[in-house]
Structures are given as structure tokens and as C-alpha cells.
C-alpha positions as CSV (number, residue, x, y, z in Angstrom):
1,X,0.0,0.0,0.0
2,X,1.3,3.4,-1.0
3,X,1.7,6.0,1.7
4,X,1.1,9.7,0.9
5,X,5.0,11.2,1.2
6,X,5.2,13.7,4.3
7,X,5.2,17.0,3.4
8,X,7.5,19.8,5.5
9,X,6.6,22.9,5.2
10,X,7.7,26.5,6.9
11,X,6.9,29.9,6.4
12,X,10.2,31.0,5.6
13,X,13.2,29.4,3.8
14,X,16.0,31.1,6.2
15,X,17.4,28.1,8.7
16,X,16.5,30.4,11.8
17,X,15.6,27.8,14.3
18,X,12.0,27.2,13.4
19,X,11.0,23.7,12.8
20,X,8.9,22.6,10.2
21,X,5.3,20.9,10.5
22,X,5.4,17.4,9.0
23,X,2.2,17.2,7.3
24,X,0.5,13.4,6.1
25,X,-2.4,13.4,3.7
26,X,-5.1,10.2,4.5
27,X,-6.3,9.5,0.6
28,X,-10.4,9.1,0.9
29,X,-12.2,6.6,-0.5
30,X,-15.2,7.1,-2.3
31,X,-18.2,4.4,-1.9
32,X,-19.5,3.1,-5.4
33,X,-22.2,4.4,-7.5
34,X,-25.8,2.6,-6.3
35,X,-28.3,1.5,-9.2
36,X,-32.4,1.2,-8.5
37,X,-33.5,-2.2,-10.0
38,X,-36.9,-1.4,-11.4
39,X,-39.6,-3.7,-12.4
40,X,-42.0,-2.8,-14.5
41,X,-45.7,-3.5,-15.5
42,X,-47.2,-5.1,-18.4
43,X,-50.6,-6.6,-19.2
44,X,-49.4,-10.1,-19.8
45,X,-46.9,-11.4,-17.4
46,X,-49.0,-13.5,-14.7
47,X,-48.7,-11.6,-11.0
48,X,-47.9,-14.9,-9.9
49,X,-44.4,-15.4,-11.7
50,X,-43.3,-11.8,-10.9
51,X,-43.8,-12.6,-7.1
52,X,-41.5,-15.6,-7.6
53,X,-39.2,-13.3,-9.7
54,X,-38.9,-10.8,-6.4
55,X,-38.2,-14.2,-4.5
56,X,-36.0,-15.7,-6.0
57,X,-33.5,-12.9,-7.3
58,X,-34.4,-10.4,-4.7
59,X,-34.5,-12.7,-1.6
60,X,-38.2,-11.6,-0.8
61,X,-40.2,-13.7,1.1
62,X,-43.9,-14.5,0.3
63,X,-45.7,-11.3,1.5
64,X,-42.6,-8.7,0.8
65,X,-42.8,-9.9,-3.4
66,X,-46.4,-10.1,-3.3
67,X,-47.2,-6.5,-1.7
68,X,-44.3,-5.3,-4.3
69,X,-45.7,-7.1,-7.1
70,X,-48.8,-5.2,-6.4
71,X,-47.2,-1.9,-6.5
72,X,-45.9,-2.7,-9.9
73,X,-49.2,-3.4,-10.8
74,X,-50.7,-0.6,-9.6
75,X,-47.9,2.1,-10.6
76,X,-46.9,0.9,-13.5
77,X,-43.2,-0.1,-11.7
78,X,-41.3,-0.4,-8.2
79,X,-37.8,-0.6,-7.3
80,X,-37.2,-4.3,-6.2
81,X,-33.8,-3.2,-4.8
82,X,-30.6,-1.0,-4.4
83,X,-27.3,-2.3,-5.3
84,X,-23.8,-1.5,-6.8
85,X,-23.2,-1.8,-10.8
86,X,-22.7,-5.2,-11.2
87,X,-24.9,-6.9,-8.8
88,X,-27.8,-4.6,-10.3
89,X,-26.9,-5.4,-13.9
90,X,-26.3,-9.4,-12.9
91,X,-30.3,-8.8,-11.2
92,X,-31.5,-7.3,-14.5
93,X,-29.9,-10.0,-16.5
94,X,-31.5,-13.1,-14.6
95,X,-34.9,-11.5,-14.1
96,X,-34.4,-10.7,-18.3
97,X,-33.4,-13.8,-19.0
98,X,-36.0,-16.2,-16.6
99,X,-38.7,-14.2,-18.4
100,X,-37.8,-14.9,-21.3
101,X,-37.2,-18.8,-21.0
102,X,-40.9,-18.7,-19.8
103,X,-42.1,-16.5,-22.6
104,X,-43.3,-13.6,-20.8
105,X,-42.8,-9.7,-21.6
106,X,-41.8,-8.8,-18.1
107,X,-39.2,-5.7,-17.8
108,X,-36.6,-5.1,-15.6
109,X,-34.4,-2.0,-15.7
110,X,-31.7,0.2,-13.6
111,X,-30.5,3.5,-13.2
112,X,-28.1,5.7,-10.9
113,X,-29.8,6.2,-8.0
């Protein structure tokens, strides 16, 4: 791990007895961009296998993916969770994916939160 180098630093450059202040710098770390998954409504995909969606990728139990399954239904979509880049886009990809092995339209998105 790199260390930031010490700094010394004094207000004048004449050797009159004054020591200089040693002065480390901590770098900061930034936390990672967050991503909404979203699902959204259609008229076609059965309520039933968007609840098992939400359990199965989003780790819902019964009532948690069936109350947000009706919130999709209702306003046309819901965030189903908040997660970094790649977990969101690996989400998007299995819910995009299972729907389509089971031949329904179902939509899932993200965006920067």
C-alpha cells in the first residue's frame, strides 16, 4: 500500500531555528455508485411469476414480493432493490433472462440512483 510522502513545510526558507510541520495526507475513499433495479408492469406477465421473480433474485419472502408485485401493478413499476453496478446489472440480467425462457414480456431496468 502506497503511503502519501510527508510533506515539511515553513513559512520562511532562512534556517532560523523554526521547525517545520510534517504534514501526512489520508487518501479518501469514495463508496461506489448505487443503481435502483426497477420492475416494471405489463398486461401479460402472470402476477404470480413476478412474485417468484422478487423471491428468487431479490431474496423476498412470500408477502414482501407479493405487496411489491402489487405496487408494480398498480404504478406501472417499483424498485425491487438497491445495489452497486454489477450486482444490479447481474439482477437485470437473470430476471431478463427467466422471463424470457418462460415466454413472458416482463421488464426489468436500472438507473443511478
Amino acid at each position: 500500500m502506497c503511503q502519501a510522502p510527508l510533506i515539511l513545510s515553513s513559512d520562511n526558507d532562512a534556517d532560523d531555528g523554526d521547525v517545520g510541520l510534517a504534514v501526512a495526507t489520508k487518501p479518501k475513499t469514495k463508496r461506489p455508485p448505487m443503481y435502483k433495479v426497477m420492475i416494471l408492469n405489463d398486461d401479460f406477465t402472470p402476477m404470480e411469476f413476478v412474485v417468484m421473480v422478487l423471491e428468487r433474485f431479490f431474496g423476498m419472502n412470500h408477502a414482501q414480493a407479493f405487496e411489491l408485485m402489487l405496487t408494480v401493478h398498480k404504478k406501472g413499476l417499483a424498485v425491487a432493490g438497491v445495489f452497486s453496478y454489477e450486482i444490479a446489472e447481474t439482477k437485470v440480467t437473470q430476471v431478463m433472462q427467466m422471463a424470457r425462457e418462460h415466454q413472458h414480456p416482463l421488464q426489468c431496468t436500472m438507473e443511478k440512483e
